[in-house]
C-alpha positions in Angstrom: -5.6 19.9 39.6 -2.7 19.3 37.2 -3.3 16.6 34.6 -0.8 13.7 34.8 2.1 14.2 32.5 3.5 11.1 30.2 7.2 11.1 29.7 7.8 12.9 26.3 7.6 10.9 23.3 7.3 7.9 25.6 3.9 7.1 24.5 4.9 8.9 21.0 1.1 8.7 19.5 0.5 11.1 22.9 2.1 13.7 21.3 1.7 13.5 17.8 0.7 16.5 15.5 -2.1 16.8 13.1 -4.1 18.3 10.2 -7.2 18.7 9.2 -8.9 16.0 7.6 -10.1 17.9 4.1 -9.0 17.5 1.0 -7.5 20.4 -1.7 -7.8 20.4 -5.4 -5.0 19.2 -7.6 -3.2 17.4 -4.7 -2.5 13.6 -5.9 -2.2 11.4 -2.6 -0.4 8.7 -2.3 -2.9 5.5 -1.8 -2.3 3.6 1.6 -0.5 0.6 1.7 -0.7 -1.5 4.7 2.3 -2.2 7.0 3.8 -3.1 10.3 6.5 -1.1 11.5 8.5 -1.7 14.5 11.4 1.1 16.8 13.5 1.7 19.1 12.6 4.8 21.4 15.5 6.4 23.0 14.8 8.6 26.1 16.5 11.1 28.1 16.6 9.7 31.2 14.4 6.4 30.9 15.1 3.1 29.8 15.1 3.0 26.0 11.5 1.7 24.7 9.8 -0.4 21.9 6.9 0.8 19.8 5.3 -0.9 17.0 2.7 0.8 14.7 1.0 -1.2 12.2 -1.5 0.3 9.1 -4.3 -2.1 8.4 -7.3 -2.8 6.1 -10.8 -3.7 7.3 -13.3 -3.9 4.5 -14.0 0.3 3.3 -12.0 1.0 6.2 -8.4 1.4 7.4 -7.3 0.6 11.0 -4.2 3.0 12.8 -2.9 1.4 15.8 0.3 2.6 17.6 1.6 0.7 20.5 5.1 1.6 23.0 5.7 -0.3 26.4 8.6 -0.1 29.1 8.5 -1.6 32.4 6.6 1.3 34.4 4.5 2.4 31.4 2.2 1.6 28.2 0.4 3.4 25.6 -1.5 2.6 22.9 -3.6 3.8 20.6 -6.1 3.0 17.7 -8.1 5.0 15.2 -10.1 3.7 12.3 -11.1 5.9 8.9 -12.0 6.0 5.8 -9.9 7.5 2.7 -12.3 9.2 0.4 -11.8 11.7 -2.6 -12.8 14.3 -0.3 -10.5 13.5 2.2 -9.8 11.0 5.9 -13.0 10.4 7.8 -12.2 8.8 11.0 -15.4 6.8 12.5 -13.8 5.7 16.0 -11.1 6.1 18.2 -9.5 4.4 21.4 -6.8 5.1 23.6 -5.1 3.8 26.9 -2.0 4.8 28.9 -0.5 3.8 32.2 2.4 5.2 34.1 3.4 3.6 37.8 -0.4 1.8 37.6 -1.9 5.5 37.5 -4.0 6.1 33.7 -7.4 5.8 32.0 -8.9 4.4 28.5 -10.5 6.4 26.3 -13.3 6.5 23.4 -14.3 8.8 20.7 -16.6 8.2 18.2 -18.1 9.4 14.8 -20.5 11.9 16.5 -17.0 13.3 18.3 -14.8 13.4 15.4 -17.5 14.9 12.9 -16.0 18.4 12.6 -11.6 17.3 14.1 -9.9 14.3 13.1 -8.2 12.2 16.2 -4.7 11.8 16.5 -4.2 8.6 14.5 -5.9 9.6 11.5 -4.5 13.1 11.2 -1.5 12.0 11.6 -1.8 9.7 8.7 -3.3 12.6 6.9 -0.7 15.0 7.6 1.9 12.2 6.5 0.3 12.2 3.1 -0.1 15.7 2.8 3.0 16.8 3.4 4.2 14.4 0.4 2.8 16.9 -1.9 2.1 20.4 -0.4 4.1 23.1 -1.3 3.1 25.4 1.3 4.5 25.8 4.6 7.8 24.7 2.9 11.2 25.8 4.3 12.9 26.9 7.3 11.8 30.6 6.8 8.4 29.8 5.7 5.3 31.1 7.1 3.8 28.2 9.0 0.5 26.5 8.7 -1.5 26.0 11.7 -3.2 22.1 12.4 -5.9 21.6 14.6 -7.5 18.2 16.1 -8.8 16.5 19.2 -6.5 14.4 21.5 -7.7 11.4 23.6 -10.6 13.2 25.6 -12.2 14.9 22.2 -10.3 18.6 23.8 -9.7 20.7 20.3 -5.7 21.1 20.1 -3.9 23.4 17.4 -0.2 22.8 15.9 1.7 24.7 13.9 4.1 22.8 11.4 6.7 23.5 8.7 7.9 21.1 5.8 11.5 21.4 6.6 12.9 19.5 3.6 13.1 16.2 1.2 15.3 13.8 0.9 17.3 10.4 2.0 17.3 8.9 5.9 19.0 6.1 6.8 18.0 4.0 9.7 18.8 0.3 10.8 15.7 -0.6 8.7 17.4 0.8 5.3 17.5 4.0 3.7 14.4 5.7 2.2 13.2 8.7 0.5 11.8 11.4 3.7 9.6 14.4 3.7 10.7 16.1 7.4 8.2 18.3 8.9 8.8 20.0 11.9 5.5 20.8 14.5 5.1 22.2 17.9 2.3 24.3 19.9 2.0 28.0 19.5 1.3 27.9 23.5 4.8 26.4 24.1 7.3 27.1 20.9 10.2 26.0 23.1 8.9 21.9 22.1 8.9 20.7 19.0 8.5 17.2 17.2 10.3 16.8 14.3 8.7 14.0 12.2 10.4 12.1 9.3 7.7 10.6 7.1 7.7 8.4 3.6 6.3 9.7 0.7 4.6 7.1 -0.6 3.6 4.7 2.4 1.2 7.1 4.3 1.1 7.0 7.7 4.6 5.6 8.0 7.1 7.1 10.4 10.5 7.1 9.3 11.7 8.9 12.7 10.6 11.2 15.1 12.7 13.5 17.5 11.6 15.6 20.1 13.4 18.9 21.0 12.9 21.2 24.2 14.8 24.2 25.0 17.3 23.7 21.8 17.9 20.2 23.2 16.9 16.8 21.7 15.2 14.9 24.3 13.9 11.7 22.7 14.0 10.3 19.2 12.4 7.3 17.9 14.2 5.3 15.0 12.8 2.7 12.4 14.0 -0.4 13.2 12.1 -3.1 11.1 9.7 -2.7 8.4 7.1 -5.4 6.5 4.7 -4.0 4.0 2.2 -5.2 1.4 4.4 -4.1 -1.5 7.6 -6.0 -0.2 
């Protein structure tokens, strides 16, 4: 029996690559900030769609929690970790999705995540990594190879390139992007191209989703509120 399939990039934290959760000498991360970020998700062939992912604080911990809804579907999901010397330590981690009333929920916890981050927090890992590394860097560069667990605690591997630095504009200003480009050895012909901030990790600047040579979604910052502004 097939899974069920989620349109792509509809419920954009579905699909969202990864690294692994340990730290390397010399590299100075960027400290998270929190913040509450809200897009616009345009998709081929389905009416366009708001997401809103916010970065919190609870006490030693931070809270990741992604959200997108159109009128046949929702998503969400939520991850909470710590951010140590040695590295992101996610504790727990929920999820739910609904397509035509057909879904589940979902729950990992510390015992699950001991050895493979979740979604959430590798993400945020991989935003502040890629800030800093200088490997995997360029269009002809060798890539590195991610690996996490999605929803059901399943061990996924991504392979990901830092494509290049520089200025994005979007309807919620211009900022300073790191763009990294990911996809699944298993099926090269999709990729998610991510555009993060430097400094504010976690933070999507953008996100487009290619198949076949052809963009099919992209998601675009359209509000921001942080704890610096």
């Amino acid at each position: 029996m097939s899974r069920l399939r989620f349109p792509p990039v509809l419920l954009i934290a579905a699909l969202l690559a990864s690294a692994p959760c340990v730290a390397a000498d010399g590299e100075d991360f960027a400290e998270p900030t929190p913040f509450t970020a809200h897009y616009q998700l345009q998709i081929s062939g389905w009416p366009n769609a708001s997401v809103e992912h916010r970065l919190s604080q609870h006490g030693e911990q931070w809270q990741s929690d992604m959200r997108a809804a159109i009128a046949v579907a929702r998503g969400n999901e939520r991850s909470r970790f710590r951010v140590n010397a040695d590295g992101v330590r996610p504790s727990a981690y929920s999820s739910g999705y609904s397509l035509l009333g057909i879904g589940g929920d979902y729950r990992l916890g510390s015992g699950d995540l001991s050895s493979l981050p979740d979604r959430q927090a590798a993400l945020f890992d991989l935003s502040r990594r890629s800030a800093v590394t200088t490997r995997c860097e360029g269009q002809e560069a060798a890539p590195c190879e991610l690996h996490f667990v999605d929803h059901k605690g399943e061990q996924e591997t991504l392979r990901y390139r830092v494509l290049e630095r520089g200025q994005l504009e979007s309807p919620a200003g211009t900022f300073d992007a790191v763009t990294v480009e990911t996809w699944d050895p298993e099926t090269p012909e999709r990729q998610l191209v991510f555009d993060f901030h430097p400094t504010l990790p976690g933070l999507l600047l953008g996100v487009d989703y290619h198949r076949d040579g052809e963009r099919r979604s992209r998601l675009t910052l359209s509000a921001l509120e942080t704890a610096a502004h």
